[in-house]
C-alpha positions in Angstrom: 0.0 0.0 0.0 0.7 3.3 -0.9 1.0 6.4 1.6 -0.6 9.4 -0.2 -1.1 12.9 1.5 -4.2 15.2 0.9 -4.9 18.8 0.7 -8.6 19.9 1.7 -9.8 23.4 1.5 -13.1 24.9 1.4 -14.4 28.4 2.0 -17.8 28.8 0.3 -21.3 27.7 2.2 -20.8 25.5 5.1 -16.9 24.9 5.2 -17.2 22.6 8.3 -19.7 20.4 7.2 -18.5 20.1 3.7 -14.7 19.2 4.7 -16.7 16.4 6.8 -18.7 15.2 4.0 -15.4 15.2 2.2 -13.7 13.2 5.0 -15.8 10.9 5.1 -15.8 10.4 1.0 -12.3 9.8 1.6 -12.9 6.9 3.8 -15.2 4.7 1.9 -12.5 4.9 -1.4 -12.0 1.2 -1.9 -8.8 -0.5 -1.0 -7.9 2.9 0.9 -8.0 3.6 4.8 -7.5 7.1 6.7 -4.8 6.7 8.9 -4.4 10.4 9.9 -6.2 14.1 9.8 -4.9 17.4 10.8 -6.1 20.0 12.9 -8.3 22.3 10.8 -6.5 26.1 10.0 -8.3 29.0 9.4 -6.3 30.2 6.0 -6.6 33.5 3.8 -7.1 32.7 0.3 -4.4 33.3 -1.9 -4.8 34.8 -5.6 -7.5 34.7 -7.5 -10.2 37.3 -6.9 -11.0 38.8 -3.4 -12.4 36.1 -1.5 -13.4 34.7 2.3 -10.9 32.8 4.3 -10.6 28.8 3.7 -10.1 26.0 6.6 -7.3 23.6 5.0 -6.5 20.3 6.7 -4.4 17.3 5.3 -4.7 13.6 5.8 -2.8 11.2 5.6 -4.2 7.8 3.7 -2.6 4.6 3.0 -4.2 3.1 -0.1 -3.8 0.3 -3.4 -5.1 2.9 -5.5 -2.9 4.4 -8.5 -2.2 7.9 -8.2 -4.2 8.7 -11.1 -7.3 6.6 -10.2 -6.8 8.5 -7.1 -7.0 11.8 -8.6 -10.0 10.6 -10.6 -11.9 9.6 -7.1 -11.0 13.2 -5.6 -12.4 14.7 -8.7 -15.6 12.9 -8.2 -16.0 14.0 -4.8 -15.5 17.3 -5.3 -18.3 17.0 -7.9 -20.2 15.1 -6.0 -20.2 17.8 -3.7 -20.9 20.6 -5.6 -17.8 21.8 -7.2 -18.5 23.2 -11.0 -16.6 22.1 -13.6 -14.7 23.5 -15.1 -14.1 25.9 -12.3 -12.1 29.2 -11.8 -8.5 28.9 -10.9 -8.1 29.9 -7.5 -11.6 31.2 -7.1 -13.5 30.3 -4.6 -15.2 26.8 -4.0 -17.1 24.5 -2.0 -14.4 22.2 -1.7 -10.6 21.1 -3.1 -8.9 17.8 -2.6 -5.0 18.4 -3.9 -3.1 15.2 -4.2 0.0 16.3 -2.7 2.1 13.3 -2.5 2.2 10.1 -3.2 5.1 8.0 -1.7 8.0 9.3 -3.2 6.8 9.7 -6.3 8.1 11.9 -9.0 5.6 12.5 -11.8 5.1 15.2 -14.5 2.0 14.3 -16.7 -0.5 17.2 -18.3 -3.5 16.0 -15.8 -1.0 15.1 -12.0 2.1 16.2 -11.0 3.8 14.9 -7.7 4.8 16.0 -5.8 2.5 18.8 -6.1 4.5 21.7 -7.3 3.7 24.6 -5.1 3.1 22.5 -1.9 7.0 23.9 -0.4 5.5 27.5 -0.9 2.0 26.9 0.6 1.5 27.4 4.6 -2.3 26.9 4.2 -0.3 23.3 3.3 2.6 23.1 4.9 1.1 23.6 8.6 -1.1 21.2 8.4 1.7 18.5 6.8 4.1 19.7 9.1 1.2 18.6 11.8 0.0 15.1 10.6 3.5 13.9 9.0 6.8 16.3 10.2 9.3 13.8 9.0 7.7 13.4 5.8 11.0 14.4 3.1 10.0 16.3 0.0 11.1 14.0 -3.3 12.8 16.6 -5.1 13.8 19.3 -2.6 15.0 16.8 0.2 13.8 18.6 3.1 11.6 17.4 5.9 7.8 19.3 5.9 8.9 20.6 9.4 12.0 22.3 7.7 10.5 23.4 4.6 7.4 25.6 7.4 10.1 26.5 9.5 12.3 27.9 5.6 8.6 29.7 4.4 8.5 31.6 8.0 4.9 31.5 8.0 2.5 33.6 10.1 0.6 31.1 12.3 -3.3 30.2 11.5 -6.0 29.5 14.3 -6.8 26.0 14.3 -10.5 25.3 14.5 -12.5 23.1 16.8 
């Protein structure tokens, strides 16, 4: 089995409930279990036009599943719960689910790249990776998710209940 780490964000409508809803999505995927979630941050969108603040998390899931079938079931949830497609780049949305790694896994296709290219430059990532999986070494940059926050000198984000 595979370990594979997910970005959630959501900061349209209910952005509790649909992270749950997206949670537990993520935990009926066949041959996949949820072996760890973040806390939930409070984040400020980032590009894209003005918008409301997100709550990010990341979980951790170990899973048989190929990166790409992955990404196809992550695409259907967000669907499933409401997400347009196609939708506007860094708009706003009901929900995102960013593969961000998949073991160590180096991949540059048009649809998935892995690790995902700007997760080193994203707190709204980073915190919650650095949470759920310090240790974890980026593929390319070979620096622990701990080091890489601690490099970004982030501004902290309330965590949520």
């Amino acid at each position: 089995m595979a370990t594979a780490y997910i970005g959630l964000g959501s900061n349209l409508g209910n952005r509790t409930g649909f992270l749950r809803r997206a949670l537990h999505h993520l935990g009926s995927l066949p041959n996949t279990d949820l072996v760890k979630t973040s806390t939930w941050y409070k984040t400020p969108a980032m590009g894209g036009p003005p918008q409301g603040p997100f709550l990010n998390a990341v979980v951790q899931i170990r899973t048989e599943l190929e990166p790409k079938i992955l990404l196809r079931h992550l695409q259907e949830i967000e669907r499933s719960l409401g997400r347009p497609l196609p939708h506007l780049r860094w708009g706003p949305r009901v929900i995102d689910l960013d593969l961000l790694t998949y073991d160590q896994l180096i991949l540059e296709e048009p649809i998935l790249h892995l690790p995902h290219p700007r997760l080193h430059e994203r707190p709204f990532v980073l915190i919650p990776l650095a949470e759920v999986a310090p240790l974890w070494r980026h593929p390319l940059l070979g620096k622990s998710a701990k080091t890489l926050l601690e490099k970004l000198g982030h501004a902290d984000y309330p965590a949520m209940p």
